[in-house]
Each structure stands twice: as C-alpha cells, then as structure tokens.
C-alpha positions as CSV (number, residue, x, y, z in Angstrom):
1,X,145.1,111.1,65.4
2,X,142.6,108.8,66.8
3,X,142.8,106.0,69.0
4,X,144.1,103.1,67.7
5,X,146.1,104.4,64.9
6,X,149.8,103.8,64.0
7,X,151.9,107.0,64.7
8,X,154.3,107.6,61.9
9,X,157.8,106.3,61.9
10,X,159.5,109.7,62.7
11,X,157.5,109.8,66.0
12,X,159.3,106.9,67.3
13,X,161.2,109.2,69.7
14,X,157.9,111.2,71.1
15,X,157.8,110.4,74.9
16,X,154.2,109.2,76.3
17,X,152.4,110.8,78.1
18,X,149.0,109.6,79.6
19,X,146.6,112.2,81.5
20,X,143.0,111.9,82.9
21,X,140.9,115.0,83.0
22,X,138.9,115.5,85.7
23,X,135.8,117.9,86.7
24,X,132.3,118.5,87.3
25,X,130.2,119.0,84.6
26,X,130.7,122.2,82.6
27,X,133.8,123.0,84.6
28,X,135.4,123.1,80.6
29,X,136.4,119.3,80.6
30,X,136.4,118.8,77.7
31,X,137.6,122.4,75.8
32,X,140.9,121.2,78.3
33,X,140.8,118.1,76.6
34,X,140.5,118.9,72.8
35,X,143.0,121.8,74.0
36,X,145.8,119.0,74.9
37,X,145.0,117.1,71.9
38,X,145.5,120.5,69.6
39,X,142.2,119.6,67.8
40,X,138.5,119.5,68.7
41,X,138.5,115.7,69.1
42,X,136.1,115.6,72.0
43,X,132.8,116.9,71.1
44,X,130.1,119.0,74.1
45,X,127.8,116.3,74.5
46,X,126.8,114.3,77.6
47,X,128.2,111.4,78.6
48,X,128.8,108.7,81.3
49,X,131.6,106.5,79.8
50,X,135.2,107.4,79.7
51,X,136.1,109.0,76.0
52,X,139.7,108.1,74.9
53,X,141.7,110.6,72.3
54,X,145.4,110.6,71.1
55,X,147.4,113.3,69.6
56,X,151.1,114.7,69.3
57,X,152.0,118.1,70.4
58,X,154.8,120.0,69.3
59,X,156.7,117.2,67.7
60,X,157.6,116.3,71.5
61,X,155.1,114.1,73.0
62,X,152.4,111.6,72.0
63,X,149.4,112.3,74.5
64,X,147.0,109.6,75.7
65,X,144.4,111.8,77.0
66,X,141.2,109.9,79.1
67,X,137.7,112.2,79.5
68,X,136.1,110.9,82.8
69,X,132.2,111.9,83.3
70,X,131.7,114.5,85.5
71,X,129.8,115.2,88.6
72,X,127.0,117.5,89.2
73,X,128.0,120.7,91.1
74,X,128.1,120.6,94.0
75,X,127.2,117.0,94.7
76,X,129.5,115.0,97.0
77,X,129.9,111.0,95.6
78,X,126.8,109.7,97.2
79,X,124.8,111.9,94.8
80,X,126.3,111.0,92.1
81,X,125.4,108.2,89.9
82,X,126.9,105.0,90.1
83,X,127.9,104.2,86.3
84,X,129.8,107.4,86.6
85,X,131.7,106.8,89.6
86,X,132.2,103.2,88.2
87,X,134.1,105.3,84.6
88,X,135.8,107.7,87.0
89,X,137.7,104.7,88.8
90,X,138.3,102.5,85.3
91,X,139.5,105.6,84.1
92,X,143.0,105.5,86.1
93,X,143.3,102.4,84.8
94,X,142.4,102.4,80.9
95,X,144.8,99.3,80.3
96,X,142.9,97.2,82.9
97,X,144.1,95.6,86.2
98,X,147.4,95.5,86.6
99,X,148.5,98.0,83.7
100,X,150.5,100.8,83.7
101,X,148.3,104.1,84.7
102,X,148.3,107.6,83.8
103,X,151.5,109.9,84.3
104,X,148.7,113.2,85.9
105,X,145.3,113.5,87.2
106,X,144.4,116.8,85.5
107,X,141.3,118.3,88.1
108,X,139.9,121.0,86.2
109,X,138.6,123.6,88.2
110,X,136.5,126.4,86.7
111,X,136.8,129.9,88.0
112,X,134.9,131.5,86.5
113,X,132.8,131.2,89.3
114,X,133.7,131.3,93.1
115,X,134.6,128.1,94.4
116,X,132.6,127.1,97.6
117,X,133.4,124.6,100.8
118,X,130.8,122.0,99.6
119,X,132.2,122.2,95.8
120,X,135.4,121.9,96.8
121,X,134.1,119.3,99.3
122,X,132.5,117.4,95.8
123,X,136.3,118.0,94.2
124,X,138.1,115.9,96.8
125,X,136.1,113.5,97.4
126,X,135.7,112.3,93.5
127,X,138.7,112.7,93.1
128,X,139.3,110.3,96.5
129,X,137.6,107.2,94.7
130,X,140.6,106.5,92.9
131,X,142.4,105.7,96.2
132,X,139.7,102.7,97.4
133,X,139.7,103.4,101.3
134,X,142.9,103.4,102.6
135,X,144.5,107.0,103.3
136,X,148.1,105.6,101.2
137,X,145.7,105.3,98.1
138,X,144.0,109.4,98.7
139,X,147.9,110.0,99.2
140,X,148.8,108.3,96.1
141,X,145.8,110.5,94.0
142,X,147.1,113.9,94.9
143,X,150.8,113.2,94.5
144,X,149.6,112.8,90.8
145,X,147.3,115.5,90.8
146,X,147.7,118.5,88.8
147,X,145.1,121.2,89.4
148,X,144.0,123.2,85.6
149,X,142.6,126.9,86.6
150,X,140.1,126.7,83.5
151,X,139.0,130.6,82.3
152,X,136.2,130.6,80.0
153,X,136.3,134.4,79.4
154,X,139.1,136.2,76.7
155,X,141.5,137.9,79.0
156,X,141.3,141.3,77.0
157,X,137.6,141.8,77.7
158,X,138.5,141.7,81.5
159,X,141.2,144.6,80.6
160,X,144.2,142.7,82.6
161,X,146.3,140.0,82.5
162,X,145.5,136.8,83.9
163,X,146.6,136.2,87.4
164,X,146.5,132.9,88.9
165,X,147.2,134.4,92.6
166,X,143.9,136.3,92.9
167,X,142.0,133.0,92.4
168,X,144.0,131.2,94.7
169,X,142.9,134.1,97.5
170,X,140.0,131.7,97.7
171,X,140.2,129.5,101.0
172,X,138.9,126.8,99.3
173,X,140.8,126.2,96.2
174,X,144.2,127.2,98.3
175,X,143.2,124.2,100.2
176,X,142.7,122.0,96.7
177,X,145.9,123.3,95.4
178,X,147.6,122.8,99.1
179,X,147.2,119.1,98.8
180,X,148.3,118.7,95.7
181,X,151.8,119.8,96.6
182,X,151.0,123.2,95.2
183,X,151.0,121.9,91.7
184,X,148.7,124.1,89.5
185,X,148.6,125.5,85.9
186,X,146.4,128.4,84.1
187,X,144.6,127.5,80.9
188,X,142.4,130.0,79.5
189,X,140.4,127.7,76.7
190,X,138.4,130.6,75.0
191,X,141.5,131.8,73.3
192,X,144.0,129.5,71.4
193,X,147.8,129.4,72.3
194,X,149.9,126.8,72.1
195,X,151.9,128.0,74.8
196,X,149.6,127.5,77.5
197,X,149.8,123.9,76.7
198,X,153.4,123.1,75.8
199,X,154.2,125.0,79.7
200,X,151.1,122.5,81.2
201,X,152.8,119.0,79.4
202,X,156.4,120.2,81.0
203,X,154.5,120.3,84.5
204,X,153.5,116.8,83.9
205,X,156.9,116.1,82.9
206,X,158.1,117.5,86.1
207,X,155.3,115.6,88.3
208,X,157.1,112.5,86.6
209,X,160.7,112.9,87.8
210,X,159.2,114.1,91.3
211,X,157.9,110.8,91.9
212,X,160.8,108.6,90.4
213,X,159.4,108.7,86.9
214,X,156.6,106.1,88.0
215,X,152.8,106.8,86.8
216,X,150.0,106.5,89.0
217,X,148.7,102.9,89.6
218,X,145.4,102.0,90.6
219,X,145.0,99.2,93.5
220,X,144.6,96.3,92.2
221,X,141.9,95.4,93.8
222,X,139.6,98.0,93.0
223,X,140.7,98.1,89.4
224,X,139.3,94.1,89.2
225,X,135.8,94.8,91.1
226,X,135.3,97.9,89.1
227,X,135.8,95.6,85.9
228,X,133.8,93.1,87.4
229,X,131.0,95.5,88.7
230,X,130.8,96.8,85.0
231,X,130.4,93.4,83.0
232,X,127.6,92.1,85.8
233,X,125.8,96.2,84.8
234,X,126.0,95.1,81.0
235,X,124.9,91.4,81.6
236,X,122.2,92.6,83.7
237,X,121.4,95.4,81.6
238,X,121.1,93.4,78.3
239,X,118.7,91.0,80.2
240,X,116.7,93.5,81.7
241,X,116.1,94.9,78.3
242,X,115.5,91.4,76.6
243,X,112.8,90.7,78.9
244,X,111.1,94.3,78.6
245,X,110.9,93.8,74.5
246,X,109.2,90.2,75.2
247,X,106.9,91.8,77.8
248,X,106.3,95.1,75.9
249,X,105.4,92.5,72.7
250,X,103.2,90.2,74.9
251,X,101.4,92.8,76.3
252,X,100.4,94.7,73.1
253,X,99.3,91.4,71.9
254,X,97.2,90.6,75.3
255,X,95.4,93.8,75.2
256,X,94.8,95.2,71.5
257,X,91.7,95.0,72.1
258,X,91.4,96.8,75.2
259,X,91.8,100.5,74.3
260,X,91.0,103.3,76.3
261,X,89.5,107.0,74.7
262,X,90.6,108.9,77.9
263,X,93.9,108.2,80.3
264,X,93.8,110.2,83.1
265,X,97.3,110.8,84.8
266,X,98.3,111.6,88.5
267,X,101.8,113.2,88.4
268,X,104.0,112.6,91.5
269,X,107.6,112.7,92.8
270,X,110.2,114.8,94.5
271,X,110.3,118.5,94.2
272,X,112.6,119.2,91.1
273,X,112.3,116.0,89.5
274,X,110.9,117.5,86.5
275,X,107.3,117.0,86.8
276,X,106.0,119.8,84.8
277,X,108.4,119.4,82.2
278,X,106.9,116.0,81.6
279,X,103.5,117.2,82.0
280,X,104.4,119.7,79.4
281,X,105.7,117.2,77.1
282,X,102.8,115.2,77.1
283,X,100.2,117.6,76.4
284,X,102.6,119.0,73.4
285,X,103.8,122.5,75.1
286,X,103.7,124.0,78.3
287,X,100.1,126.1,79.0
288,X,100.3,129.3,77.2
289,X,98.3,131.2,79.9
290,X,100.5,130.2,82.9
291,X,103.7,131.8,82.2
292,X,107.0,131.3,84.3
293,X,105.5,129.8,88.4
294,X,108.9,128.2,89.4
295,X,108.1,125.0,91.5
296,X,104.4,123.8,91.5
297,X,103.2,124.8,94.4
298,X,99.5,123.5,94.1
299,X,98.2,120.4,92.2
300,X,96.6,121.6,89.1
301,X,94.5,120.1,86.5
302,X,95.4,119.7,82.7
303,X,93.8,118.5,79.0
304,X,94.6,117.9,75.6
305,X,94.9,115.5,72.9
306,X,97.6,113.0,72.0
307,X,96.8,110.9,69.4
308,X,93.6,108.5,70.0
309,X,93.7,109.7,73.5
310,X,91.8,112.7,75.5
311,X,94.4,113.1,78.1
312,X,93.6,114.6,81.8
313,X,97.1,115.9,83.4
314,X,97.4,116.6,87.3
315,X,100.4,118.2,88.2
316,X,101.1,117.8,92.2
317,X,103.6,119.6,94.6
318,X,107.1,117.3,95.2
319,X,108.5,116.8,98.4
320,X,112.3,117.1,99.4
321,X,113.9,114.3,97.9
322,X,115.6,113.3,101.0
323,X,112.8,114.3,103.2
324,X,110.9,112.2,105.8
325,X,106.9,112.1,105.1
326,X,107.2,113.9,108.7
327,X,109.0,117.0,107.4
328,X,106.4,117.5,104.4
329,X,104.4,120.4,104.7
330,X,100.6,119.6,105.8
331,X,99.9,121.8,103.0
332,X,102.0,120.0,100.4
333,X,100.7,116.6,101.6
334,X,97.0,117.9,101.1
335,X,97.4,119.1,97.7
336,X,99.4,115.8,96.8
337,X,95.9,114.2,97.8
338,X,94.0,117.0,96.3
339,X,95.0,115.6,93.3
340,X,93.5,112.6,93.1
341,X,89.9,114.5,93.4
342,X,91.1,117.0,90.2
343,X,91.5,113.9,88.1
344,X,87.1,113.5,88.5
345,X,85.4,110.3,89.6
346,X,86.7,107.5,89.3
347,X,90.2,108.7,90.0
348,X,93.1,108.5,88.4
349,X,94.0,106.1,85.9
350,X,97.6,106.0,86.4
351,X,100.1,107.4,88.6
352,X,103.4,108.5,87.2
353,X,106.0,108.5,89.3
354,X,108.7,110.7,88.3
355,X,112.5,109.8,88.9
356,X,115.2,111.5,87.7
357,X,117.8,109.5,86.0
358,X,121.1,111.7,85.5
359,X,121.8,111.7,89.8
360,X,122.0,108.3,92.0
361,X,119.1,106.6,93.7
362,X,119.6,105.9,97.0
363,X,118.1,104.0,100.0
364,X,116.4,107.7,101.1
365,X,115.0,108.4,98.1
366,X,112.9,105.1,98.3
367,X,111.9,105.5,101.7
368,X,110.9,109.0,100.7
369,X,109.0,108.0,98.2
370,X,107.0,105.0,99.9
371,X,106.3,107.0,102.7
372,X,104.5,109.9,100.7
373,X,103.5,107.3,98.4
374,X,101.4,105.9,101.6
375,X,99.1,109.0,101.3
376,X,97.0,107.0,98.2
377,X,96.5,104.2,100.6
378,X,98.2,100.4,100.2
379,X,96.9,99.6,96.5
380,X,98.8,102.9,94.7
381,X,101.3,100.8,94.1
382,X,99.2,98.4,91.3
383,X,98.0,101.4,89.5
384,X,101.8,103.1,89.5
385,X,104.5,103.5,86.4
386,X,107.5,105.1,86.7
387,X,108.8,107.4,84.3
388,X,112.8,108.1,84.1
389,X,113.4,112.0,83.6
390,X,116.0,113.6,82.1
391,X,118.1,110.4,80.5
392,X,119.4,113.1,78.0
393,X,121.9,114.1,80.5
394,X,123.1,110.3,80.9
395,X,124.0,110.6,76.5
396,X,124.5,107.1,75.0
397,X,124.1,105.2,78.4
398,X,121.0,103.0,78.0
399,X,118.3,103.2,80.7
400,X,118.4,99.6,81.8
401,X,122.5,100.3,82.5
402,X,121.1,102.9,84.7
403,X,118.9,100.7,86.7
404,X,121.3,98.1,87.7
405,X,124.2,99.8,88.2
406,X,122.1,102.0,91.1
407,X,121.0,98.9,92.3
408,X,118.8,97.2,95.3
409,X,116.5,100.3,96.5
410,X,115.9,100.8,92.1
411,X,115.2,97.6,91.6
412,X,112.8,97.5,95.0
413,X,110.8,100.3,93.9
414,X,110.1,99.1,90.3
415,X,109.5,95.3,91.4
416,X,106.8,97.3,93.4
417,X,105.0,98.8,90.7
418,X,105.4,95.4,88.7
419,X,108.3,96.9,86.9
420,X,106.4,99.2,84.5
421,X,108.5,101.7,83.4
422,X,109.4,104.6,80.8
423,X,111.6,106.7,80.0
424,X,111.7,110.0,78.6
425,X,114.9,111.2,76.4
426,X,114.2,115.1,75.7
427,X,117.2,115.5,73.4
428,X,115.2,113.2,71.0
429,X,113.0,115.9,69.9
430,X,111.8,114.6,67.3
431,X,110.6,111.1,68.5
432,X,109.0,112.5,71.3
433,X,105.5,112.0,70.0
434,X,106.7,108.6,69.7
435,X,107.9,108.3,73.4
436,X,104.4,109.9,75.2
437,X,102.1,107.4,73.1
438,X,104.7,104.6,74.8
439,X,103.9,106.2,78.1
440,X,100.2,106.4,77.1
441,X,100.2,102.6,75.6
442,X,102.2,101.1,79.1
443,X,99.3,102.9,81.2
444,X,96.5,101.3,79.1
445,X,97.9,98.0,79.1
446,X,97.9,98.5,83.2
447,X,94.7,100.0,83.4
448,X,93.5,96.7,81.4
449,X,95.4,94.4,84.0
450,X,93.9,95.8,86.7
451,X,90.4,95.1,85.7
452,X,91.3,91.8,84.2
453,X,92.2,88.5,86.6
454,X,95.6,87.3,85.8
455,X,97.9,84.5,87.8
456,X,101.0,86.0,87.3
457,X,104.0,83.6,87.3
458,X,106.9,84.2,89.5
459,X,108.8,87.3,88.5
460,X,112.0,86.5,87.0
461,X,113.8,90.2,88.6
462,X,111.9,89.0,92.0
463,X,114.5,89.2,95.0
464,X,114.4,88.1,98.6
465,X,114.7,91.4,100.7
466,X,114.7,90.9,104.5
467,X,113.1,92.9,106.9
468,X,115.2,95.6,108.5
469,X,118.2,95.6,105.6
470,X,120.2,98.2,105.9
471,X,121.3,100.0,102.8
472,X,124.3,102.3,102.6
473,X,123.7,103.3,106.1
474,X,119.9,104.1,105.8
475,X,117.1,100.7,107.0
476,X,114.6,99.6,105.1
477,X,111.9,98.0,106.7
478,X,109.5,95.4,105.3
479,X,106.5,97.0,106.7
480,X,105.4,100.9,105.1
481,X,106.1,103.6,107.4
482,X,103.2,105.2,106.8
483,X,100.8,105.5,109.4
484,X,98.0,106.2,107.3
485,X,98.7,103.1,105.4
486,X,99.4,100.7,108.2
487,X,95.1,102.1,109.4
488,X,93.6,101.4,105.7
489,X,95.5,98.1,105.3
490,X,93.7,97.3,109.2
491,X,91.0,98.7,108.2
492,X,90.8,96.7,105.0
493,X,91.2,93.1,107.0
494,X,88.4,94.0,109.7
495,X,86.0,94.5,107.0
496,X,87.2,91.2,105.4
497,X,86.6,89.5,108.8
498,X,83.4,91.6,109.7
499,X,82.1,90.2,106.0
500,X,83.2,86.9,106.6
501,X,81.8,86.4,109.8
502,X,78.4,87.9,108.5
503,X,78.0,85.6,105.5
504,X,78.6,82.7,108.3
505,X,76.2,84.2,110.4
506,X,73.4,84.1,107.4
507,X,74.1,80.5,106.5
508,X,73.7,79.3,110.2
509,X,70.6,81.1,110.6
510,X,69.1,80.2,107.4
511,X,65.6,77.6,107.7
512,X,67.6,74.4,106.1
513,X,65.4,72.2,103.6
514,X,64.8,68.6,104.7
515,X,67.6,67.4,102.3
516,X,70.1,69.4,104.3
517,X,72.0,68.5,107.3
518,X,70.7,69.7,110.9
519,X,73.8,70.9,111.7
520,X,77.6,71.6,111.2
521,X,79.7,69.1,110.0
522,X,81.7,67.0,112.7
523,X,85.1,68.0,111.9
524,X,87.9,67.0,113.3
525,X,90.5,69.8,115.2
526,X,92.9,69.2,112.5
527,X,90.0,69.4,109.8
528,X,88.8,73.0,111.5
529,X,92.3,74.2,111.4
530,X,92.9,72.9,108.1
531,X,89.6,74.9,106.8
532,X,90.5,77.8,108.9
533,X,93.9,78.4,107.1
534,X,92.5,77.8,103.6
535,X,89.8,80.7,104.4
536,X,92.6,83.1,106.6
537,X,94.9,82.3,102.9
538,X,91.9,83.2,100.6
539,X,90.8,86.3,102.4
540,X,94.7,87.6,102.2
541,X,94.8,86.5,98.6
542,X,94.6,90.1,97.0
543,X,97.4,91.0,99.4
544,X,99.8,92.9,96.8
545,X,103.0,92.7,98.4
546,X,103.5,89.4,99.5
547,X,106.4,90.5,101.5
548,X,104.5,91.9,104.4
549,X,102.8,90.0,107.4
550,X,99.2,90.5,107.4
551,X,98.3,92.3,110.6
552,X,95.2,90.3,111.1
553,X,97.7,87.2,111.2
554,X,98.6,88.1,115.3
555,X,97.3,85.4,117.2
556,X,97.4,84.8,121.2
557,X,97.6,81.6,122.2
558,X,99.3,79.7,125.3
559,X,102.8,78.3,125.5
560,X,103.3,75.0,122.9
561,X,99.7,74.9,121.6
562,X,99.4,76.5,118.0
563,X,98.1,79.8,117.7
564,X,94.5,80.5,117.1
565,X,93.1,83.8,115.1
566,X,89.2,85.6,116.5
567,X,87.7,84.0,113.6
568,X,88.7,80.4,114.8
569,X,87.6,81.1,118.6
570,X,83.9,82.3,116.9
571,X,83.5,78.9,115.0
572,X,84.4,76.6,118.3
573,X,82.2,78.3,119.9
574,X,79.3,78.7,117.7
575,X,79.8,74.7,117.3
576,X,80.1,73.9,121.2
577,X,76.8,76.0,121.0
578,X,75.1,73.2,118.5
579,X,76.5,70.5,120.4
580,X,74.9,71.4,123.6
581,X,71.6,72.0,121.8
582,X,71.9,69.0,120.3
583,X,72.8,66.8,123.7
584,X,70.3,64.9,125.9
585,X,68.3,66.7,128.6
C-alpha cells in the first residue's frame, strides 16, 4: 500500500500507528523501514527529503512510516547539511504545524560496528533538533524515542544467538538507551521474521499508554519556520536556477566565437574534497601509472584530450577544511603555489575550486578558503569557478536547493567568483562527458571575459555584507586575512601612484608649443579636489571587490578640514612652485 491510497473496508478497525526512523547514513534506515512496512517500499538510494510509506501488518495496525535523511557518521549537526536538518525537523511533523505527530521516534543504531562518544555524541544531538532549544522539548524527543539495535549479519554465521545485553556493554549506547527510559528493541534486517516486527509495533504500543496515549508534537513554532525556511529554499532555488539558464544562454551566445584549443586548470580546495576524483573525471580515468597515493601530497601536472580541447590538469595538496592559513604546512602552502608554475607560462587558465556538496558550508570553511585562497594574490578570485563535488550523495535534491539552504558564507563565496559554478553528479555516468565539456565551456566563456571589457550591471544575487558579521559564532571580516594579499594589493596601489605621478612628472617637464598654456590651469580648491577624486576613483576602478577600502584611501589631515591623500599634497605644491616662478621679482 502506497501513500495516498484507500485502505479496504475490513481495515476500518486497524489502529494507526505513525513512526519516524531515524539514523546516520547506512546505519540500515531504510531495510528497518521496508521491514515495518513488510515490503521493500523504500529503495537504497540517497536522499535528502523525507520518503513517506504506508502498510498494514498482521491484520492489526495500519503503519504511517516517515524515512528522515541521515547524517554522516560521526558528524555532530553543524556538519551536517542544512536541507537535511530542515527534513529531519518537518519530519515529526508530516501533517504540518499544528497536526497531530508521530506515535515513536525509531533511532536506528547499527552495531555492527562499535559505537563511539563522538557517534553517539552525533545521535543525540540530531535527534535534539526536534526539541527547538528548550530542555522540555529534548525531554519531550526521548520520551518518544525508541532505540532499533539494527544487525546486518545472519545470526547463524556468528554461531549464537543474538544478545542485545553484550551490545549494551558499550558505555556509549547504555547512555543512548538510558535516556530513552531504557526503551530498546533488536531487529536483525538480513534475515526475515515477522516476529521481530509484530514484538517492535507492541513497544510502540506500549510507549503510547506510557505517555497517556498522546503522540509526539512538534513546537509549534519551529514546525511554522521550518515550513517557512523550506518554501523561501524552493523560491530561491527556482530563481537561482532561472537566472543561471538565461546567463548560461547569453553567454554561449556572447562568446561562440571565442574558443579556446587548450584550457589549462588549477585544482584547489580542502584536503578530501575530492580533487583527484574530479581531476580523474575530466581527463577520462585516473592515470594508469600512478596506482593507489591516498591524499595528494604534492601538486602534479596532468594531459589529455576532451573533445575540442587539449586539457592541462594540476592537482594541488588540500588543506584542513577547518584549518587557519596559519596551521597549513609551509610545505603544503608551497606546493599549492607550485602549482601555478606546472600549468607553464602564462599560468593557469582557470582555478577550480572544489567544494563538496553532500556536508554543510559553514562560516570556517569560507574563511579557510579565502585565506589560502590569498596565496594567488588579490585577482584569483576573477579567474576562479567552483565546482560542487559529490551531489550524487544529495540524490534528487537540486544543486541550487543546496546553495540557499547553506546560505550567507555559500552565497559570499560564489558572488566572489562572479557566481560561476558547476556541478559534478558521478552517479550520472553516462552524461558525464556531457558535464566536463560544461565545466570546460563555463571556463572558456571566463577566460573570454577576462580579456574582454565588460560594464557589468548590478548583480541581481548581490548582498550588503558588513564588515565584522559574525556568522554562527565564527567573524568574517571585510578585509582578507591574508597577509600576503593585504602586501600585493599595497603594492599594487604604490605602483598606480608611482605611475601616476611619473606621467605628471613628464607632462610638466615637457617643452610646451607656443599654442599651449605656460602653465597649469588656475583651478579653484574645490576644482583640484574635484579632479583629485575623479583620478583617486579611476586609478581604483579595476578594484574587484568593491567591498573593501582601498588602502591607499588613509589620509591625515587636521581636525574639521577634509582629508587630503600624498598625491593631492604633490600637486599643491608643484603649483605653489609655478606661482612663485611666475610672481614679480
């Protein structure tokens, strides 16, 4: 039986009964599931919306059963993405705000392997969202929690009976199964019997009478902003996605004629992103004479042919993903430089900036990635795409649902690179030709921009982020943190002044005809200033990010007169200088 059709009419006496399941990912989820249901209604796929099933067991009870997505062992909620968290909370409430909830949390629990503190530690604290904040709501969670011992292995091969005590030797579990009132059950899902199930449903009917035959609601509250959360992720999402199609179109259009015959990638991003793997991808196959190396350890310099291209890989060391630019090895941090030199003069084309797209994006992972992003200097950012890893893991879940539900610190980083980005699905084997000449096509079109002037109107994703915001806990400042950075971008401005000043320098001291004036005009103090700002604005004009105060812009100046920059002092004095060459006696 499916959801959403009629049950027949000699099942009007079956008593309800609605369950969530619960677990990290391949904790057996879903076997528990189709085993409640008697049927395999659920199928092993990944997923991060709730699945729904119905079913009647034993002529006694009509099952609601509700598969929430999982967490990645052992990551605690902040890890974990946010659509997912988002389907674990609606999932208590699958009638909306205000309905009736389920009669059990089922937390399946596999143990098969030991449990640790920090899984456990992921357990409880998923499994905590459903109460908002308040201590009565965690309360409230476990006095409807039921914990499911799932074994994946046949008892007879182990040559013994099953034994839920030896498991619950484990400090960990015991502490699990402690809070939950001591409620637990044994389901082995490799073998089938319908025992194991009719003796789990009694349980539930048990948990019911203990706590006055209510079901578990979900605040109210936090049922309405998790609905509301969800519809502004869609809204967002469909928008997001609208706009990419209308830029993807324009810019195919814009630039058809601008092909390139080699694309030359820089590959960058944390340590276990999945670097490699996309390296591998796009050149077809991994590199037949480099075996299994575990985690790339030193950049490394690839070819091959994809389509019209001749394609240059480099393959660079990651960095922690939480980790400060500080606690990089210098070794790391030169061969993530390094690789700029292995893609050959003139440099990269492209860097691809690796994300991964199955765990959340925090504040930390952006500043970890703009401070070792600061190594390439201030422009890396104009010559950057980024490329969403392993969305096979997120199943049906569009990429752009994934963007805006993670929100501000995503949504920073691809503004940045002028939201150019990809995404590479690797359960979509066969299209994945299809998907690396969309990479390849995104970095052309860039590579074409940057060499072509453009006026850009006002981004329509474009928010105002203020200097110092703090995101969950971790501050963001306007300025880079990169030291390195803040010396080119200095660097950068005194040569802008040094060249200024020199073309000045030449006009004053060139022989003027007789047609030309004998000296500089008389201007005015306003006019000077005036002229002074237009040249201070058109020598920041290639400034990138807009955001951040131009360094050269400190002035000194006394107390209620406005300030004035080394550039505006030269020219007063060079035209005092004229006047008193020009004066009487």
């Amino acid at each position: 039986m499916r959801p959403g059709e009629s049950v027949s009419a000699g099942s009007a006496h079956l008593r309800d009964l609605r369950l969530v399941v619960y677990g990290r990912k391949w904790s057996g989820r879903t076997y528990t599931a189709n085993a409640l249901l008697g049927r395999e209604h659920f199928l092993l796929r990944a997923f991060t919306e709730n699945r729904e099933g119905v079913g009647v067991v034993a002529g006694r009870w009509r099952v609601h059963v509700v598969l929430s997505p999982g967490w990645w062992k052992p990551f605690l909620p902040n890890e974990t993405m946010e659509l997912s968290k988002l389907e674990m909370i609606r999932g208590a409430a699958p009638g909306g705000p205000g309905a009736e909830g389920p009669h059990a949390l089922l937390l399946v629990i596999d143990i098969d392997t030991p449990l640790d503190e920090k899984s456990a530690q992921a357990a409880e604290k998923h499994l905590e969202l459903l109460g908002g904040s308040s201590s009565e709501g965690a309360e409230a969670v476990w006095r409807h929690t039921i914990v499911v011992l799932n074994e994946g292995i046949r008892w007879e091969e182990r040559g013994a009976d099953p034994s839920a005590q030896e498991h619950l030797r484990s400090r960990f579990l015991a502490r699990i199964v402690r809070r939950c009132g001591g409620r637990y059950h044994l389901l082995n899902t490799a073998v089938s019997h319908p025992g194991q199930v009719l003796r789990l449903l009694e349980k539930v009917e048990g948990l019911v009478e203990v706590n006055g035959g209510g079901a578990f609601r979900l605040d109210a509250a936090l049922a309405t902003a998790t609905e509301r959360r969800l519809r502004e992720v869609r809204e967002a999402a469909a928008a997001r996605r609208a706009n990419d199609a209308t830029k993807t179109d324009l810019l195919r259009e814009m630039y058809k004629d601008h092909q390139l015959s080699e694309v030359r990638l820089l590959l960058l991003g944390w340590s276990l992103s999945g670097k490699t793997t996309v390296a591998d991808t796009i050149l077809g196959g991994p590199d037949p004479d480099a075996g299994w190396k575990g985690s790339t350890r030193a950049s490394e310099e690839r070819r091959g042919r994809v389509g019209r291209w001749a394609v240059q890989v480099v393959d660079t060391p990651g960095w922690w993903r939480f980790g400060s630019s500080e606690d990089t090895p210098e070794a790391v941090r030169q061969e993530i430089v390094k690789g700029v030199w292995l893609a050959g003069p003139p440099g990269p084309q492209a860097v691809v900036l690796v994300v991964c797209a199955c765990i959340a994006f925090t504040a930390a992972h952006l500043r970890a990635i703009r401070e070792h992003m600061a190594f390439l200097g201030a422009d890396v950012w104009r010559h950057t795409v980024v490329l969403f890893n392993w969305c096979e893991a997120n199943g049906d879940t569009r990429l752009e649902q994934f963007i805006e539900a993670e929100g501000r610190p995503l949504r920073w980083l691809l503004r940045r690179c002028g939201n150019r980005y990809h995404a590479f699905n690797m359960s979509a084997v066969p299209d994945m030709r299809g998907q690396v000449a969309g990479l390849l096509e995104r970095v052309e079109w860039m590579a074409a921009g940057n060499s072509v002037l453009q006026v850009h109107p006002v981004d329509p994703w474009e928010e105002e982020e203020e200097e110092g915001e703090e995101w969950e806990g971790v501050v963001i400042e306007t300025l880079p943190r990169g030291v390195p950075l803040m010396e080119l971008f200095s660097q950068v401005c005194r040569k802008r002044e040094q060249e200024f000043l020199e073309s000045i320098r030449r006009v004053l001291e060139t022989p003027r005809r007789a047609s030309s004036i004998a000296g500089p005009p008389d201007l005015s103090e306003e006019e000077m200033e005036s002229n002074e700002r237009r040249v201070r604005e058109w020598l920041n004009g290639s400034n990138e990010d807009e955001d951040e105060e131009d360094p050269m812009a400190v002035m000194d100046c006394h107390e209620g007169q406005s300030p004035i920059s080394p550039t505006m002092r030269r020219l007063r004095i060079r035209k005092q200088q004229q006047q008193q060459r020009q004066s009487p006696g």
